[in-house]
C-alpha positions in Angstrom: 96.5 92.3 146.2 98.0 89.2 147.9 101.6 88.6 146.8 101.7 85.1 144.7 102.3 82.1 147.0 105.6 80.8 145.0 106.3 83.7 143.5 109.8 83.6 145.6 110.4 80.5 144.4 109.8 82.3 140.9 112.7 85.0 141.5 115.0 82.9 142.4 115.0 80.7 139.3 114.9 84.0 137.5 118.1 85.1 139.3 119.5 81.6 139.0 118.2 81.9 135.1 120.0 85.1 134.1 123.4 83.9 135.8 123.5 80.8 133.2 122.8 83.1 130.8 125.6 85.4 132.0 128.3 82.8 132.4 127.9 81.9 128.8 126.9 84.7 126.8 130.6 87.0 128.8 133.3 84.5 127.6 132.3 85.3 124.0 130.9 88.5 124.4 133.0 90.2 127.0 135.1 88.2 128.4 136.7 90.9 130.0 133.5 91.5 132.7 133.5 87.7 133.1 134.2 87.2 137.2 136.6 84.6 138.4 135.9 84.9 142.1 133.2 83.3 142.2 131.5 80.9 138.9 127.8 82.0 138.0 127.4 79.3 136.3 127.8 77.0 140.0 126.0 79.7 141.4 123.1 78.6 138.6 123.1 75.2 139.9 123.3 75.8 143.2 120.3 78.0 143.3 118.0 75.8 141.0 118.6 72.9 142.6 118.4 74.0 146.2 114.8 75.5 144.5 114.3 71.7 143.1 114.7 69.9 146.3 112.4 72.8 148.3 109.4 72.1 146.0 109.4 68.5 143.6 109.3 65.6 147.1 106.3 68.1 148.7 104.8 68.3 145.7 104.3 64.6 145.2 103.1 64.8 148.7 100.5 66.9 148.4 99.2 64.8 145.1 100.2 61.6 146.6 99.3 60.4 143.4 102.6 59.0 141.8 101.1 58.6 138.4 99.4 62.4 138.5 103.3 63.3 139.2 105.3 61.4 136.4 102.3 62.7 133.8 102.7 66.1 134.8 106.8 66.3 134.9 106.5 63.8 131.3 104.7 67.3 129.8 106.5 69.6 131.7 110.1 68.5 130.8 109.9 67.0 127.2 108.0 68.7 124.7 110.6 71.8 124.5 113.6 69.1 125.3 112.0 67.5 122.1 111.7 70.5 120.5 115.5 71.6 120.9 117.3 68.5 120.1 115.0 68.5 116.6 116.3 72.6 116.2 119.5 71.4 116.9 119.6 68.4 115.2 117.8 69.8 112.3 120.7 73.0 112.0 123.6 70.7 112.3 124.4 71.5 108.8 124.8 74.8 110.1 127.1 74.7 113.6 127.6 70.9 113.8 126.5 69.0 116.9 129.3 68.9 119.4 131.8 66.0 119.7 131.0 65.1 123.3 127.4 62.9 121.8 128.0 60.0 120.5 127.3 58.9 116.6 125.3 55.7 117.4 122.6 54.6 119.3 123.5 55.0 122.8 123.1 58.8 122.3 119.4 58.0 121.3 119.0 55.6 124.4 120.3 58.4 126.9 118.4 61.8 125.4 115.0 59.5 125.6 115.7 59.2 129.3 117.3 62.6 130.1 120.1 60.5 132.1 122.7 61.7 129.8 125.4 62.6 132.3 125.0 59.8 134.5 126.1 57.3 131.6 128.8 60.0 130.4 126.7 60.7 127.1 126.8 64.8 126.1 123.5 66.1 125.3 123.0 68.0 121.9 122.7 71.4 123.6 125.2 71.6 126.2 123.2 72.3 129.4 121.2 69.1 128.9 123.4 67.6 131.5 121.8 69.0 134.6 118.8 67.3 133.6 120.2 64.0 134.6 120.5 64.9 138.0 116.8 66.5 138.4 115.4 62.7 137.2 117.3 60.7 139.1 116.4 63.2 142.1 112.7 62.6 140.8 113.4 58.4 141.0 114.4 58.9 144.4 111.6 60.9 145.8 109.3 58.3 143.8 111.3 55.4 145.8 111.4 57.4 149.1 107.2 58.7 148.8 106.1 54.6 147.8 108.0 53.3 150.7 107.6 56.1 153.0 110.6 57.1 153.3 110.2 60.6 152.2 110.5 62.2 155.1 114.2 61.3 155.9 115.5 64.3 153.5 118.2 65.9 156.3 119.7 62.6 156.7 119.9 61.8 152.8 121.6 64.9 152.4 124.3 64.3 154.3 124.9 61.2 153.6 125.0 62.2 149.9 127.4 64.8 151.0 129.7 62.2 152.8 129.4 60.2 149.8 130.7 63.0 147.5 133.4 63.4 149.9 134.3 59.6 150.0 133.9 59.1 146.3 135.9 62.4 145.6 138.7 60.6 147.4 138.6 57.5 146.1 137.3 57.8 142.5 138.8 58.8 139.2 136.1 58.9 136.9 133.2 56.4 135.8 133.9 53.2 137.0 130.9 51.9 134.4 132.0 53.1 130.9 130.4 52.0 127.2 127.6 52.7 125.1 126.1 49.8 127.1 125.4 51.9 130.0 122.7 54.2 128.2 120.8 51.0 126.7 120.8 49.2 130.0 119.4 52.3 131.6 116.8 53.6 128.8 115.1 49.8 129.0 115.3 50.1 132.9 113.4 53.5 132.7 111.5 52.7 130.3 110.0 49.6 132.1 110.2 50.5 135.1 108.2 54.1 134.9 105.4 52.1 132.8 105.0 49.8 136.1 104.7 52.8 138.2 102.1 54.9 135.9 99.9 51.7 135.4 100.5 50.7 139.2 101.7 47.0 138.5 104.3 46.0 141.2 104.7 49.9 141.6 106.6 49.6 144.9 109.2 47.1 143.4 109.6 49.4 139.7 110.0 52.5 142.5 112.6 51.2 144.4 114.5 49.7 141.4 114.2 52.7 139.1 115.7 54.2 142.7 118.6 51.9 142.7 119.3 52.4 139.6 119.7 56.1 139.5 121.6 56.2 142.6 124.0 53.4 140.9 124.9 55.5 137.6 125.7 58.6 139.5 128.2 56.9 141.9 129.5 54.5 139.4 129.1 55.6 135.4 128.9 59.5 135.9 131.1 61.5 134.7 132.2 63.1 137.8 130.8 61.2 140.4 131.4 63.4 142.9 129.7 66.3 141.3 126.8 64.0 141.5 126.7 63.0 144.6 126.9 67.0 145.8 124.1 67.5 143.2 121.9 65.7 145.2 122.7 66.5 148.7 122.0 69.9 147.6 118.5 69.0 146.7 118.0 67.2 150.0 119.2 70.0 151.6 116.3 72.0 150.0 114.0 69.4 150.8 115.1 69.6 154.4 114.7 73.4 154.2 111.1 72.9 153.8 110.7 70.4 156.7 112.3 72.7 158.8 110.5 75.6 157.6 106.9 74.0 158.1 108.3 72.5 161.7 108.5 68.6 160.9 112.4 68.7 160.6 115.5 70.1 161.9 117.8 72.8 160.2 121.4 71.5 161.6 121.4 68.9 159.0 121.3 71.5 155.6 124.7 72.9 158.2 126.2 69.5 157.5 125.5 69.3 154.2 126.9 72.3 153.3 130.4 72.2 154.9 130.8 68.5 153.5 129.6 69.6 149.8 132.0 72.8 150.9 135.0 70.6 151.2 133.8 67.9 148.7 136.1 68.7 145.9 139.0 70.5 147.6 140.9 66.7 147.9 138.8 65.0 145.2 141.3 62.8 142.3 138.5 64.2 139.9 139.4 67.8 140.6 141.8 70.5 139.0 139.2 73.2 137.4 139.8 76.5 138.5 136.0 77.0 139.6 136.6 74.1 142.6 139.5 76.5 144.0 139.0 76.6 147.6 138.5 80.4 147.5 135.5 80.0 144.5 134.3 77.1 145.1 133.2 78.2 148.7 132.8 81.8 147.7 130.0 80.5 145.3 128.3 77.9 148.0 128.3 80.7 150.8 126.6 83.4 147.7 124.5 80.8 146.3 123.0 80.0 150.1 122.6 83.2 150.5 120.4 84.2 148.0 118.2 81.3 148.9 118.2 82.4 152.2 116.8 86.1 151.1 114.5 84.3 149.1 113.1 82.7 151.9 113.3 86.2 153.6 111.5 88.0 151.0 109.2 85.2 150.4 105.2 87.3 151.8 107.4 90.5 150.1 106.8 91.5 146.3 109.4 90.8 144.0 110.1 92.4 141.2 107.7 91.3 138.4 110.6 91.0 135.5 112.3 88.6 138.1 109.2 86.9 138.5 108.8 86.4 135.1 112.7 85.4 134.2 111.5 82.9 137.0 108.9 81.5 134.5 110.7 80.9 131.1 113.7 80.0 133.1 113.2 76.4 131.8 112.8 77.6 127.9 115.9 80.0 129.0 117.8 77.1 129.9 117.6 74.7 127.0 117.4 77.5 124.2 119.9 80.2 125.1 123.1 78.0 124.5 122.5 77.1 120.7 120.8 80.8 120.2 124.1 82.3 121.3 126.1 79.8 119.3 124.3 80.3 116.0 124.7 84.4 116.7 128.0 83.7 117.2 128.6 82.0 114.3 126.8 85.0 112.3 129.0 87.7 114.2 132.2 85.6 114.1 134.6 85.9 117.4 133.8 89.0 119.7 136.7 88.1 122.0 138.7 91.1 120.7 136.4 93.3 119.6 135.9 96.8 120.6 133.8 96.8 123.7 131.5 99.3 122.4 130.9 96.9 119.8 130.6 94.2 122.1 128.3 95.9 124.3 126.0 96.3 121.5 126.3 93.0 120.2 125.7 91.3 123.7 122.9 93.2 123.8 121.3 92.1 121.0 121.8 88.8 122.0 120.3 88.8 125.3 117.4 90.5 123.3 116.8 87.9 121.1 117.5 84.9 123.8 114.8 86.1 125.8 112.2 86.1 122.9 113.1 83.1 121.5 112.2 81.9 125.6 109.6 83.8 125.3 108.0 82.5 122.3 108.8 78.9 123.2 107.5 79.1 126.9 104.1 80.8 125.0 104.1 78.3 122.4 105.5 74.9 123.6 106.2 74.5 127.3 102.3 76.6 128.4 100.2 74.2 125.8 102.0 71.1 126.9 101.4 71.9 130.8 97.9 72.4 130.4 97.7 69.2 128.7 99.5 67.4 131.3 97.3 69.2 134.3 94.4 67.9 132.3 95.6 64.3 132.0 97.2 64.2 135.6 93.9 65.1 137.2 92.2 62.4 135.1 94.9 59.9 136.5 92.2 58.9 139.4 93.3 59.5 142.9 96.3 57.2 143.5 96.2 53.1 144.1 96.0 52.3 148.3 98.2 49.6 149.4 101.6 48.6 148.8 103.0 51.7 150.9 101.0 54.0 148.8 98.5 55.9 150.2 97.3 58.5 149.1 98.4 62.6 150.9 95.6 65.1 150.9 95.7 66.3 148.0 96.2 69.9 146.2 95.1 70.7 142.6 98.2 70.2 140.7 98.0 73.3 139.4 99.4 74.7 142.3 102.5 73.0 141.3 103.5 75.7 138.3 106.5 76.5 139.8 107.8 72.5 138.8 109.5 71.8 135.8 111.4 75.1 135.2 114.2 75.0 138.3 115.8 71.8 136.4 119.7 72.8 136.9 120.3 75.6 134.7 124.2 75.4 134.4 126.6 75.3 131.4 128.6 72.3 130.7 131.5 73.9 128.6 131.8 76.5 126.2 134.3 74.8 124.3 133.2 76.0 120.6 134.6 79.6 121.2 136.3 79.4 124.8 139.5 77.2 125.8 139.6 74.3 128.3 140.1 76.7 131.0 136.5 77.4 131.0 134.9 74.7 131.4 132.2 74.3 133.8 133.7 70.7 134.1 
């Protein structure tokens, strides 16, 4: 039997997957095994977004149909982001929602957009925040496809690495602060992604919903560094591809990565102990290297359990945060508990954080992509004109891999953990 054509791509997210996991469920479970050379939960990001950038721009390629692409990430992406800010929201008797959203409109405005950390809002579960990055990344491959500039990816990656350098320097935080940030974004999402599914001034909603991504993560971000990394990282994936298929060159991912290496070592915004020279590049060079042996592995079989991590790693993402914060709250502190006791217990959590993916990948995020593949193929074959033609094409289908590497990576673990450990 012929080993799965993306099935790599699958592993890796399951690898990336079970090291979120990991660097949340150890600080409350065993903090004692937690490592401190390197920080899984960078390694998380790392992984999935060097995944992201490898797949999402070819993707839309192969469709070259822009509104196919928004209709299929719209059901890939929201009905289980729907479905845990309404758990959350709906337990908040329970284990409150956490200080970091705000209690007014402007947290409404940024969850309907996903751009939460690029307006400083806090999502209800804490790894929302990676999300922000993975759409604007998805705004600037639509730009970049419409005006044909899609094939640049090696030097957009370093010059987003240069930037995170620069910015790192020079910047302090957010330059753009307020509640106004969120409104002014959702109504420019909003608007502007309705031009570019209808196909009404298209190019000029691309390349403004473009602009405006780039602008929040350089300027009303809360680290706008880490943003600016973020995305060289997925441009470097992208580049990866070219380079892998023979349209592109590999020296520019070598750039990328010893500018992201040395991003944060001189950076005003800086200080955590996971951007330590010794961890921060320990976790680059082991993140790298795992999607290098991907790559490596790629016509190999993988393990089938990795495969499959690789599958609900989206539903792993958003759902095992408040699932190990409401079992926390049930068991009460674990910090200092035996460790035969806290071996047992951490098992039972994993065990019931990979059901409760499991059921919600079955239930939620497998109905809703079928929907979408049906709708997106109904979406017609792309408008001509305006720097829009249409790529062959591929059934969108083949796309299954999309919509699960989106930036699995804690944000803090404040609730049970001190400031220390914080992602940032």
């Amino acid at each position: 039997m012929p080993v799965p054509r993306l099935a790599w791509l699958d592993a890796l997210r399951g690898i990336g997957a079970m090291a979120v996991v990991a660097e949340h469920l150890l600080p409350w479970f065993l903090p004692a095994l937690r490592p401190y050379w390197f920080n899984l939960g960078v390694y998380g990001i790392l992984v999935f977004f060097l995944v992201s950038g490898y797949i999402i721009p070819t993707s839309l390629e192969r469709h070259g149909d822009v509104r196919a692409f928004w209709i299929s990430r719209f059901f890939r992406l929201y009905p289980l982001y729907v479905a845990v800010i309404v758990l959350v929201l709906a337990l908040a008797w329970w284990v409150p929602v956490r200080e970091a959203v705000p209690r007014d409109g402007s947290a409404v405005a940024a969850h309907a957009t996903m751009l939460l950390d690029v307006v400083s809002v806090g999502g209800v579960a804490d790894t929302m925040w990676t999300l922000s990055y993975e759409m604007v990344f998805y705004l600037l491959v639509t730009a970049l496809f419409v005006t044909r500039g899609h094939d640049r990816s090696g030097l957009l990656s370093m010059l987003f690495a240069a930037a995170a350098v620069v910015v790192g320097l020079v910047a302090s935080g957010a330059v753009l602060v307020g509640g106004w940030t969120a409104y002014v974004s959702c109504a420019g999402f909003v608007a502007g992604l309705a031009c570019v599914v209808r196909g009404r001034f298209r190019t000029a909603a691309a390349c403004a919903l473009g602009l405006m991504g780039l602008a929040a993560v350089l300027l009303s971000s809360r680290v706008p560094w880490l943003g600016a990394a973020v995305l060289a990282v997925m441009f470097a994936g992208t580049a990866i591809h070219r380079w892998e298929r023979g349209t592109g060159s590999l020296w520019p991912v070598a750039v990328t990565t010893a500018l992201v290496g040395i991003a944060p070592l001189w950076a005003i915004e800086s200080g955590w102990w996971w951007v330590r020279a010794d961890v921060w590049l320990t976790t680059i060079a082991l993140a790298g290297a795992t999607f290098a042996g991907g790559m490596a592995l790629r016509r190999r079989r993988l393990p089938r359990v990795l495969v499959w991590f690789g599958l609900i790693s989206y539903s792993l993402y958003l759902v095992h945060h408040p699932v190990l914060k409401y079992f926390v709250e049930i068991t009460g502190d674990l910090r200092r508990a035996d460790l035969p006791y806290q071996l047992g217990m951490a098992a039972l959590a994993l065990t019931v954080v990979v059901a409760v993916s499991a059921l919600t990948y079955r239930y939620v995020e497998r109905p809703a992509q079928a929907l979408g593949r049906r709708l997106s193929h109904r979406s017609g074959h792309g408008l001509q004109g305006g720097g829009e033609a249409r790529v062959a094409g591929q059934d969108a289908g083949d796309d299954r891999v999309l919509g699960h590497e989106e930036g699995q990576v804690p944000d803090r673990v404040r609730d049970h953990v001190g400031q220390g450990d914080a992602v940032r």
